[in-house]
VEXKEGU-706740 format. One record per atom (N, C-alpha, C, O): residue number from 1; x, z, y; residue in three letters. Coordinates in pm, whole numbers, plus 50000, padded with zeros to 5 digits. Layout:
# residues N
+-----+-------+-------+-------+------+
| pos |     x |     z |     y | code |
+-----+-------+-------+-------+------+
| NUM |     X |     Z |     Y |  Ala |
...
+-----+-------+-------+-------+------+
# end
This chain:
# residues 71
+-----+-------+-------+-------+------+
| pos |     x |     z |     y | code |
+-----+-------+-------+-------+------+
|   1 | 03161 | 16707 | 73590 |  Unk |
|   1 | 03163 | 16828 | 73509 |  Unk |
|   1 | 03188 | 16946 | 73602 |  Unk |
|   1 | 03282 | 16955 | 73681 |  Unk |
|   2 | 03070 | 17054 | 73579 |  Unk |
|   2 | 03133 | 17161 | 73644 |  Unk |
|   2 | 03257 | 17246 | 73647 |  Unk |
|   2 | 03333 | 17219 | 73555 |  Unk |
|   3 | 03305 | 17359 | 73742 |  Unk |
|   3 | 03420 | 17462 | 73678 |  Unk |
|   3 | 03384 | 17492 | 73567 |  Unk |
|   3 | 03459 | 17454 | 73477 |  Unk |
|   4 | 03254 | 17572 | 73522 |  Unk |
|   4 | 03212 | 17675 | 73411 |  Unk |
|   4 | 03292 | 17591 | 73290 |  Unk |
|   4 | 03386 | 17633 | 73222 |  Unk |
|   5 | 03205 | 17412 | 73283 |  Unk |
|   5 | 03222 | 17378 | 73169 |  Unk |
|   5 | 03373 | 17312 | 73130 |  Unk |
|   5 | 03414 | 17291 | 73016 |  Unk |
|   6 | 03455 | 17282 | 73276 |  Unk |
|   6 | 03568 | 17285 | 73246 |  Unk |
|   6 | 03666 | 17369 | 73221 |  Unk |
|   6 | 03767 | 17337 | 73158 |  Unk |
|   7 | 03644 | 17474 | 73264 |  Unk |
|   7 | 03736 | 17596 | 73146 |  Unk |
|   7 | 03695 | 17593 | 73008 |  Unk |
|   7 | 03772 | 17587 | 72912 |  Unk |
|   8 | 03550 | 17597 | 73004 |  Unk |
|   8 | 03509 | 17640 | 72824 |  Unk |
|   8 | 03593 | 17433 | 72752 |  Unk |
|   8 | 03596 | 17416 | 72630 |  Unk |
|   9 | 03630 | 17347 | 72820 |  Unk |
|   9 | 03647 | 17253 | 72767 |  Unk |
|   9 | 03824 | 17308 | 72761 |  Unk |
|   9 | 03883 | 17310 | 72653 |  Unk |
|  10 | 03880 | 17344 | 72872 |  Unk |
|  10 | 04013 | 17359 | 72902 |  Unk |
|  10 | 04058 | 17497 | 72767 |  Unk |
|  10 | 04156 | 17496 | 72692 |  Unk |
|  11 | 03973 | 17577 | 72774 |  Unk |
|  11 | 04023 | 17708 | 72701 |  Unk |
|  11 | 03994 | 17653 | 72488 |  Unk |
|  11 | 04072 | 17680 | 72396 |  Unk |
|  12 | 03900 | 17598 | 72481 |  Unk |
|  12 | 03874 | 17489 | 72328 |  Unk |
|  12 | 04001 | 17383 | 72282 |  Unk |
|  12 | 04060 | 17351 | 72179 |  Unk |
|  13 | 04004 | 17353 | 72410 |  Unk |
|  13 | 04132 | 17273 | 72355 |  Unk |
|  13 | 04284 | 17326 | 72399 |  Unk |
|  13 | 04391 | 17267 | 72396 |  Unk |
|  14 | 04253 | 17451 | 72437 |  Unk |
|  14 | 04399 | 17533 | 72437 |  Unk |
|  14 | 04496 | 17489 | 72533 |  Unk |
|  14 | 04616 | 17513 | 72522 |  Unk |
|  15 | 04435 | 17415 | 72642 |  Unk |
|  15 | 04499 | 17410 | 72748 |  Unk |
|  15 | 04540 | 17471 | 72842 |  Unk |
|  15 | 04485 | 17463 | 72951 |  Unk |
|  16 | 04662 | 17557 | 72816 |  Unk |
|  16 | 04700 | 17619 | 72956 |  Unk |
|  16 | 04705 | 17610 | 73045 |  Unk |
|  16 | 04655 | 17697 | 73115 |  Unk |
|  17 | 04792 | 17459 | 73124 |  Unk |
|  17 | 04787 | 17412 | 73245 |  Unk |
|  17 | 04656 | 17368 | 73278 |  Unk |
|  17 | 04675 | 17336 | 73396 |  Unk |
|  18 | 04601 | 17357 | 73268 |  Unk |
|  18 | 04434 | 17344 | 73303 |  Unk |
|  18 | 04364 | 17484 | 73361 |  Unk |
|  18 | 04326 | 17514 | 73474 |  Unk |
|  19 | 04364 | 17562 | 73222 |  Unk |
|  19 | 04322 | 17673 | 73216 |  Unk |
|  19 | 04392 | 17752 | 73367 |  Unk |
|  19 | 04322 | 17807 | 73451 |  Unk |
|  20 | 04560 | 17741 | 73376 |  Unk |
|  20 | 04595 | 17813 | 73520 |  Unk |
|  20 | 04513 | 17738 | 73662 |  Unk |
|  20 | 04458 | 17782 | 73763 |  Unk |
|  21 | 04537 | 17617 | 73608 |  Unk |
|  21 | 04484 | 17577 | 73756 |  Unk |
|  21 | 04322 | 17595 | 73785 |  Unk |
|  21 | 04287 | 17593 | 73903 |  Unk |
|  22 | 04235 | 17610 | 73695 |  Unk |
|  22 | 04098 | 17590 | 73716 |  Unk |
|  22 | 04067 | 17796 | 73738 |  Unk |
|  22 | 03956 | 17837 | 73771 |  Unk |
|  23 | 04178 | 17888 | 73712 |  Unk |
|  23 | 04183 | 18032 | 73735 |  Unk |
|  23 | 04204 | 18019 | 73892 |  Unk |
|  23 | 04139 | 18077 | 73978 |  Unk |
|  24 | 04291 | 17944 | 73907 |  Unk |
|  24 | 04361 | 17934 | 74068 |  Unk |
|  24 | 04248 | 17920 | 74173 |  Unk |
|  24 | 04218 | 17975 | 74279 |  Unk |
|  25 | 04185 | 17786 | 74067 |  Unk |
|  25 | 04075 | 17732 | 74171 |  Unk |
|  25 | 03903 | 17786 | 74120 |  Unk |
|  25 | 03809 | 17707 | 74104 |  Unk |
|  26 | 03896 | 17903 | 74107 |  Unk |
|  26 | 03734 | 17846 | 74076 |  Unk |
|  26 | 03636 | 17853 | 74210 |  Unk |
|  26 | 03693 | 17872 | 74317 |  Unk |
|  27 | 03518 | 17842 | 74210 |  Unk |
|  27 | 03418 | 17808 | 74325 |  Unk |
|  27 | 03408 | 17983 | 74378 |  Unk |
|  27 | 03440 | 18085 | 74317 |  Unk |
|  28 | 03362 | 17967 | 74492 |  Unk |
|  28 | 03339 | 18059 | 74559 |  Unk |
|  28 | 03190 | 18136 | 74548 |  Unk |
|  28 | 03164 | 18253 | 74577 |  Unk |
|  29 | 03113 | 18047 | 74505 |  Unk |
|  29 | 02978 | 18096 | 74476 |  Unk |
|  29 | 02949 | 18064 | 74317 |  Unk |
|  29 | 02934 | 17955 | 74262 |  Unk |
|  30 | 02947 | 18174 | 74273 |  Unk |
|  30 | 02857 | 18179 | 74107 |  Unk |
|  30 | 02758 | 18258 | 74103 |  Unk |
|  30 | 02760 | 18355 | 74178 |  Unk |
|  31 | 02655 | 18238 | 74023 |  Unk |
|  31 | 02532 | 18344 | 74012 |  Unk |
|  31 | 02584 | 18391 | 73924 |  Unk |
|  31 | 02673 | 18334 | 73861 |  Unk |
|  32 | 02526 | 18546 | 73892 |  Unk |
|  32 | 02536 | 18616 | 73811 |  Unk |
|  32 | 02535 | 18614 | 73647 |  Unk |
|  32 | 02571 | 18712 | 73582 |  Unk |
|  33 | 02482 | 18473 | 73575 |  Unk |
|  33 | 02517 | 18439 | 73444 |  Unk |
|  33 | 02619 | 18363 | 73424 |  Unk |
|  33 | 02681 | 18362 | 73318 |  Unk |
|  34 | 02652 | 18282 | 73541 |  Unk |
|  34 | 02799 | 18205 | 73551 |  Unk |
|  34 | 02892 | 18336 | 73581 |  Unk |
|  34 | 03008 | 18316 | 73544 |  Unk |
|  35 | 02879 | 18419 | 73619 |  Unk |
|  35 | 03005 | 18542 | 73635 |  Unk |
|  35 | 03032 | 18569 | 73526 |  Unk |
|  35 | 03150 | 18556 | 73494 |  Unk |
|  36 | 02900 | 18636 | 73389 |  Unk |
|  36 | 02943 | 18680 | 73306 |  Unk |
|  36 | 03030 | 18601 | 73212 |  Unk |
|  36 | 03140 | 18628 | 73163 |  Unk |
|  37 | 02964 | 18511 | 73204 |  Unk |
|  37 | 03065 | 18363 | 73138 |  Unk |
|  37 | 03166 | 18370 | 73194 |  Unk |
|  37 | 03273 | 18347 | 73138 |  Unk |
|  38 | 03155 | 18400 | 73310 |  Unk |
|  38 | 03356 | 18353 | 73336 |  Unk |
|  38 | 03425 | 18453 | 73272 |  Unk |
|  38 | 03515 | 18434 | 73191 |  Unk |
|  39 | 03378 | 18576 | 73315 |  Unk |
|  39 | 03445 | 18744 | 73280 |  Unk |
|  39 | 03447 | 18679 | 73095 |  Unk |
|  39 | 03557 | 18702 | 73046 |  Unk |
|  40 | 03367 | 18621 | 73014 |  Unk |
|  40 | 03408 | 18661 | 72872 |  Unk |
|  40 | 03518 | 18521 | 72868 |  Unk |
|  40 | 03620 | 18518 | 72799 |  Unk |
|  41 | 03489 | 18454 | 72922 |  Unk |
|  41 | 03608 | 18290 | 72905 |  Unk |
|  41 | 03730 | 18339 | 72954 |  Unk |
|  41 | 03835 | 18319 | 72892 |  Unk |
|  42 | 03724 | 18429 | 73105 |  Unk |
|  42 | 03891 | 18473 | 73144 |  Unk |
|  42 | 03961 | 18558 | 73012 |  Unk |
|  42 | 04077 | 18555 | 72970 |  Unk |
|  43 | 03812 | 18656 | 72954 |  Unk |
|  43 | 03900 | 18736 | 72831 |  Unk |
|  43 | 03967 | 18671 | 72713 |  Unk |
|  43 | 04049 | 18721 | 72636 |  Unk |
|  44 | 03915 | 18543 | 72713 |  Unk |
|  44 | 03940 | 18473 | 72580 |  Unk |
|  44 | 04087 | 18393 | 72666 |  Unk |
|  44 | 04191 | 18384 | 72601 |  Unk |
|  45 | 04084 | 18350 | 72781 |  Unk |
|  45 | 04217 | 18315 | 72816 |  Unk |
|  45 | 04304 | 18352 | 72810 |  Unk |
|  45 | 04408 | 18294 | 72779 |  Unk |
|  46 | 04280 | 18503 | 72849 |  Unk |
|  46 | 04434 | 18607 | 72846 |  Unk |
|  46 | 04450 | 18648 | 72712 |  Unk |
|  46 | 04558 | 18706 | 72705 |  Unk |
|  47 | 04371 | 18643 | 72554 |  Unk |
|  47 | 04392 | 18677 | 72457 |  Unk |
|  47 | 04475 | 18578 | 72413 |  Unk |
|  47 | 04570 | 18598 | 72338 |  Unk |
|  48 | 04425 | 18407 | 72484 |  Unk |
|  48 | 04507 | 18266 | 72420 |  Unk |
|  48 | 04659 | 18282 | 72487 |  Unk |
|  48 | 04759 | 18256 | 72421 |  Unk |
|  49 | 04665 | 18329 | 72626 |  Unk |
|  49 | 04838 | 18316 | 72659 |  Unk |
|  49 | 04894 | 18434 | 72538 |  Unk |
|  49 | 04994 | 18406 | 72472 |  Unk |
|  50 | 04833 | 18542 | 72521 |  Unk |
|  50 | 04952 | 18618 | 72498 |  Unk |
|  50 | 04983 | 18596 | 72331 |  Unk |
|  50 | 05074 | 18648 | 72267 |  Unk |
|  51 | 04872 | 18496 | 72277 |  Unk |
|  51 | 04928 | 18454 | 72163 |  Unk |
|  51 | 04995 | 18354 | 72133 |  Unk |
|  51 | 05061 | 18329 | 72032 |  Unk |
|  52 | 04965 | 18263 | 72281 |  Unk |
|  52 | 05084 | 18151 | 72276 |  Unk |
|  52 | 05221 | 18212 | 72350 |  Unk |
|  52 | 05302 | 18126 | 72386 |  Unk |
|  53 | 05249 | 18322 | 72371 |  Unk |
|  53 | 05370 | 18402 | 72462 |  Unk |
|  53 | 05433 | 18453 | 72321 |  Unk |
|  53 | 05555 | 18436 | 72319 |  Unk |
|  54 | 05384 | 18508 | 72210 |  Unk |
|  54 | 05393 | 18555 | 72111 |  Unk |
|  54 | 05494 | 18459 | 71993 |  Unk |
|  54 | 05602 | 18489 | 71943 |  Unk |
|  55 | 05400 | 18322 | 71974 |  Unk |
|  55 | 05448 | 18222 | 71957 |  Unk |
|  55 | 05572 | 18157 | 72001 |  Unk |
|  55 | 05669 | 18117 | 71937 |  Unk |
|  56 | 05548 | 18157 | 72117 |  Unk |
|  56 | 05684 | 18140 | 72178 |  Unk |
|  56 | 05801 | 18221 | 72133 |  Unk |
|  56 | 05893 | 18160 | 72079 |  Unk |
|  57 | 05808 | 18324 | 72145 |  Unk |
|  57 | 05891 | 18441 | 72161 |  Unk |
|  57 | 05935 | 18411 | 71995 |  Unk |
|  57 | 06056 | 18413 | 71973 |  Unk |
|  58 | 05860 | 18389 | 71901 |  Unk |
|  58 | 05871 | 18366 | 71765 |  Unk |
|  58 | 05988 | 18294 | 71775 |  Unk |
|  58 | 06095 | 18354 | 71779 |  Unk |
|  59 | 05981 | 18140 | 71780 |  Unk |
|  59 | 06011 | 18008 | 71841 |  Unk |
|  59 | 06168 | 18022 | 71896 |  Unk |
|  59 | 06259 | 17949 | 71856 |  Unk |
|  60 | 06186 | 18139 | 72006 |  Unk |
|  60 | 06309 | 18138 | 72091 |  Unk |
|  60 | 06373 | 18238 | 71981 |  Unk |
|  60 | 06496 | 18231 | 71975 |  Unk |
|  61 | 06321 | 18313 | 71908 |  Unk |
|  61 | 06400 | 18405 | 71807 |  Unk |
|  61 | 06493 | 18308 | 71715 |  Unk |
|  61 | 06614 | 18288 | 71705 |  Unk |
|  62 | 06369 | 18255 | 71651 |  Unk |
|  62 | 06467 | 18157 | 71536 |  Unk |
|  62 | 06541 | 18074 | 71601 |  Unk |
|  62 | 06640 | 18045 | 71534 |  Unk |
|  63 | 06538 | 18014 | 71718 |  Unk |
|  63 | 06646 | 17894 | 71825 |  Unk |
|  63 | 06795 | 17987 | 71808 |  Unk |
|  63 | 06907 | 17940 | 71786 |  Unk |
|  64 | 06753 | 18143 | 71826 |  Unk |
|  64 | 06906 | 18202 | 71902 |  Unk |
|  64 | 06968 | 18246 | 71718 |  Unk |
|  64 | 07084 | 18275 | 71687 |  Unk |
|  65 | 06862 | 18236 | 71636 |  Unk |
|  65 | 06937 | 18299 | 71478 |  Unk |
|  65 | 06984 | 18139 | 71499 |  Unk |
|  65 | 07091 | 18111 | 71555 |  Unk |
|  66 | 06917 | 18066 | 71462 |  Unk |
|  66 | 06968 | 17911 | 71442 |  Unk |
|  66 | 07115 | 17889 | 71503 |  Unk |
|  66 | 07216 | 17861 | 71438 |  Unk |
|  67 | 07105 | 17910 | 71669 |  Unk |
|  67 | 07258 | 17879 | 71716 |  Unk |
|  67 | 07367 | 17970 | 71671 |  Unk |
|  67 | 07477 | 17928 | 71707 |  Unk |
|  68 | 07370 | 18054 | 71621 |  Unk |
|  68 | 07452 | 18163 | 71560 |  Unk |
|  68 | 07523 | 18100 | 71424 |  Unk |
|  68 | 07636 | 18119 | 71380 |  Unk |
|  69 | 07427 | 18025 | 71378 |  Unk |
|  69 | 07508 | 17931 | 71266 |  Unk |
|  69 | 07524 | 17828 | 71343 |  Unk |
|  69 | 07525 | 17729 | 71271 |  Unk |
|  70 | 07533 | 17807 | 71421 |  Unk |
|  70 | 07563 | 17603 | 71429 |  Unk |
|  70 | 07732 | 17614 | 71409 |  Unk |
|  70 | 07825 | 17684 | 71451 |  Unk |
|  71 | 07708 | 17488 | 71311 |  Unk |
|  71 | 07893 | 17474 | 71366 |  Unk |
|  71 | 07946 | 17365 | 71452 |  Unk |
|  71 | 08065 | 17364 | 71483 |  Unk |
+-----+-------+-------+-------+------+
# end
């Protein structure tokens, strides 16, 4: 499997750690329709962290209301 199609597989199934490492690593040579694909797949990546950062942040809210009651 190529890079191209392993991000569009990595970013579908919402894999982050994938998704960082295959950003880290991609090839050094792309033609110009593999660029644009990457440029719209990186946009759809950085839209997926900051809604799983979002999520999170949700997540650590209710943890710190939660410990506030524990007895």
């Amino acid at each position: 499997m190529n890079w191209l199609n392993q991000f569009k597989s990595a970013l579908v199934s919402e894999d982050l750690d994938k998704i960082e490492y295959l950003t880290n690593h991609y090839p050094s040579k792309l033609n110009p329709d593999e660029l644009e694909c990457t440029a719209a797949l990186l946009k759809n990546s950085v839209e997926l962290f900051r809604i799983k950062q979002k999520e999170l942040e949700i997540e650590l809210s209710k943890a710190k209301k939660a410990k506030k009651y524990d007895f």
